[in-house]
Residue, then its C-alpha position, 0 to 999 in steps of 0.5 A: x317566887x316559891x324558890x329562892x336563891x337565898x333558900x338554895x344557898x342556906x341548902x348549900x351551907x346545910x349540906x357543908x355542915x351535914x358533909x362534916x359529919x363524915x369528915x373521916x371517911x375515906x373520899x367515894x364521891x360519886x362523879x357528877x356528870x352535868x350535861x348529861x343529867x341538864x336535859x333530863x332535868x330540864x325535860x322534867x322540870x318543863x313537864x311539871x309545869x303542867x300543874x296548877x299553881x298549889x303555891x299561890x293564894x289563887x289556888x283555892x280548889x283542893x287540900x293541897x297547902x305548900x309545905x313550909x320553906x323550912x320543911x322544904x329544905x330540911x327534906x331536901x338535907x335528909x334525902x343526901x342521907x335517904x335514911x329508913x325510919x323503919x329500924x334504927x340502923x336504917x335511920x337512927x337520928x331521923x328515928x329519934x327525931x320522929x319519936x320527939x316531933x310525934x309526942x309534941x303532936x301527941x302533947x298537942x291532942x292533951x295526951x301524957x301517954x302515947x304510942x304513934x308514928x309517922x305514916x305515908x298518909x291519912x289513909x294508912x293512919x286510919x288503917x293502923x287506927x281501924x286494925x287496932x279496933x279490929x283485934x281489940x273487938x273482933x268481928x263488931x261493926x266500925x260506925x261512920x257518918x255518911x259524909x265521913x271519908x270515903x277510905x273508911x268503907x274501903x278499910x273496912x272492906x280492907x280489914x273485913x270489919x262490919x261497916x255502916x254509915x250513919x246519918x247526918x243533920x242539916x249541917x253534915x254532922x254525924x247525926x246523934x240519932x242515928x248513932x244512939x240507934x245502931x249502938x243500941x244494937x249492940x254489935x257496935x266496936x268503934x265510932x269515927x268521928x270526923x273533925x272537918x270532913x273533906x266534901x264541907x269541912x263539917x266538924x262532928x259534935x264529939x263532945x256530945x258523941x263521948x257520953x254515948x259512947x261510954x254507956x255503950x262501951x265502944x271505943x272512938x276513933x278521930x278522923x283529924x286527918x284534915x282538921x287536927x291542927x285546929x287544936x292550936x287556932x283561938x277562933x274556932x266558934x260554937x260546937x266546933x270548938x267544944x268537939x276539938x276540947x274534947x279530943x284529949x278524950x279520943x282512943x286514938x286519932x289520925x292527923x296529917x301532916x302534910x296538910x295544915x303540919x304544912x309539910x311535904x307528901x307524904x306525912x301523915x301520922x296515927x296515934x294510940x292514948x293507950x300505949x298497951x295497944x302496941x301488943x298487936x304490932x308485937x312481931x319478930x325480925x331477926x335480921x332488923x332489929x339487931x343494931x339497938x336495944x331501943x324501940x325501933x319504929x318498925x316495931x309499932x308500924x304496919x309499913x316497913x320502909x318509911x322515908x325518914x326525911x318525912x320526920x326530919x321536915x316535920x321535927x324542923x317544922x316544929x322546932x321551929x313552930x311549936x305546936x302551941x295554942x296561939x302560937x305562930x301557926x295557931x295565928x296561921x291557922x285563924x286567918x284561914x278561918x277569918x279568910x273562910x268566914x270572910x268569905x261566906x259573908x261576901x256570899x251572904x252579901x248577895x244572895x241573888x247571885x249565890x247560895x252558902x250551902x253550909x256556914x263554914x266551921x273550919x276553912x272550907x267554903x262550900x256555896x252554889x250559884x243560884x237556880x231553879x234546878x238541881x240540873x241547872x245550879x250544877x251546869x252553872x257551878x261547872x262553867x264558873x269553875x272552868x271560866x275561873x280557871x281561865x282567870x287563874x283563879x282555881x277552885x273545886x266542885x263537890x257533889x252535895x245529895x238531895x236532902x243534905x241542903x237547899x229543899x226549896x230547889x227542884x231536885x230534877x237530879x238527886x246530887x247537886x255539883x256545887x264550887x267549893x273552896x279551901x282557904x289553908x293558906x294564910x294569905x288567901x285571907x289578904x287575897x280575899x278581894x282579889x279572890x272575889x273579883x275574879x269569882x265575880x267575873x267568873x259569874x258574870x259569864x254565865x248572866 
């Protein structure tokens, strides 16, 4: 079970040594009273039953990976504080104790020198990342790929920036081409680059993408919000692997946390190789920033309150998992990717039941029944996602356009609903046969 008595004791003893702390002050408990909170509780805690098991290796839909159980307990320990990590005063340890765990993942990209913090979530660490861009080339355009996330285009819209997508390959990367021609136009600011876009976990070649970069003079932007982490794992292979080499190079990244950081909602983080970038934060507040001479996270941050309990799981995460290659969740790390791969062979192993839609580069497998239709693969994709429910094995459906795979198919529709599955977890690599089974099953219906 993914509670513990034995995590809810070691809680207990943390919040004894936590409550030591503030030994001298004069007792002001607030009074605890128990029967009238139980149904309330209760009512909720039978309410979030009606949620699909994020815990188990069953579940292998969405990008949602349980935080660890250290992450767990150190957030629960910090909400007896609820401390702010906007200005000091509000959450002076959990400051500090974001500013080391944010320059450990700085370290991690191979940065010396950093500016970056914490965010609610990739989406506003893409912001942050794509404002900075706005002031530092006012009015040019921000290029994407077309399978980049689709909040860029609403950031964009957001910020008033000029906005294209670009076009992809057969593998869903940001397509060189088509970059080479719209910086030649010359009104271009910034590039994003993905590495493990959402739909297919596809990785743009970003090694390849510097040196266009650079004759152009634009800067780029890493969209790692999905794959940042694959920085520490051994096993990536072939492009993938030289594109996360060359993130030291980046000007700035977004990388979430609460993804493959294993850490709780919601934890996502921005950061700046140029500190020099921070001019554009640069705003007064008289009655904030008063309690130290030190920086003040709120001073580099577009978000005022932040819950500092997000830092403080992250910090003990990292303490006690430190962001090294082939370290503990390096090792985490390439079991999702031997998982994903595994998976895909036993796709490839019977191609007159299924169809591999992209050879997985991070953990995310994307594949398709096998059909004559566009219109028919995508009925067949939707009954053996539900009948796999039925099973309680969860996976996703993606919608892939005509063009991007399968040409030989009739394109009756012009997208295509495909299952997809994302193996985070590193049991989902042991679960494998057991996870074949059940989609086997789940199949065989629809014969």
């Amino acid at each position: 079970m993914f509670i513990s008595q034995a995590g809810l004791d070691l809680l207990q003893e943390a919040l004894n040594h936590l409550g030591n702390g503030f030994s001298r002050l004069p007792p002001a408990e607030t009074r605890l009273d128990v029967e009238r909170l139980r149904p309330v509780l209760l009512e909720v805690a039978g309410r979030m039953r009606d949620n699909y098991p994020y815990h188990h290796p069953l579940y292998a839909g969405q990008m949602l990976k349980p935080p660890h159980p250290l992450a767990r307990l150190a957030y629960a320990l910090a909400q007896f504080i609820n401390p702010n990590n906007h200005a000091l005063d509000g959450g002076r340890a959990s400051s500090a104790l974001e500013k080391e765990a944010v320059a450990e993942i700085s370290a991690m990209l191979g940065w010396s020198e950093h500016l970056g913090h914490l965010t609610s979530g990739g989406t506003f660490a893409n912001l942050e990342a794509l404002w900075i861009a706005g002031c530092l080339h006012p009015g040019k355009r921000i290029l994407a790929s077309s399978q980049a996330h689709y909040t860029h285009q609403r950031i964009c819209g957001v910020l008033q920036l000029p906005f294209s997508p670009l076009a992809v390959d057969p593998a869903a990367r940001l397509d060189l081409a088509s970059l080479e021609a719209e910086l030649a136009k010359g009104d271009v600011g910034t590039i994003v680059v993905t590495l493990g876009t959402s739909a297919v976990g596809a990785v743009d070649p970003l090694h390849l993408i510097f040196p266009l970069a650079e004759r152009y003079g634009v800067r780029v932007h890493v969209d790692a919000a999905y794959g940042g982490y694959f920085r520490l794992a051994e096993s990536l292979g072939g492009q993938a692997a030289r594109a996360f080499a060359a993130v030291p190079r980046a000007h700035s990244l977004a990388i979430d946390p609460h993804k493959h950081g294993m850490q709780p909602y919601g934890c996502g983080c921005v950061l700046f190789r140029d500190p020099s970038v921070g001019r554009f934060y640069k705003h007064d507040s008289p009655y904030t920033y008063f309690s130290s001479a030190e920086l003040h996270l709120g001073e580099i941050s577009l978000e005022c309150s932040r819950p500092g309990a997000a830092a403080v799981a992250l910090w003990a995460t990292q303490r006690l998992l430190p962001l090294e290659r082939g370290g503990e969740l390096g090792q985490r790390l390439d079991q999702s990717l031997k998982a994903a791969r595994g998976l895909a062979g036993w796709l490839k192993e019977r191609p007159e039941h299924w169809k591999l839609l992209f050879e997985p580069e991070l953990d995310l497998v994307v594949w398709a029944p096998q059909g004559t239709s566009a219109g028919e693969v995508s009925r067949k994709s939707q009954a053996i996602f539900e009948k796999a429910a039925e099973l309680d094995l969860h996976l996703a459906v993606t919608q892939v356009s005509q063009g991007l795979v399968w040409p030989e198919l009739d394109w009756d529709q012009p997208r295509l609903a495909c299952l997809r599955s994302c193996l985070m977890k590193p049991e989902h690599l042991e679960w494998l046969p057991e996870i074949c089974a059940r989609l086997e099953l789940a199949a065989a219906s629809q014969c």
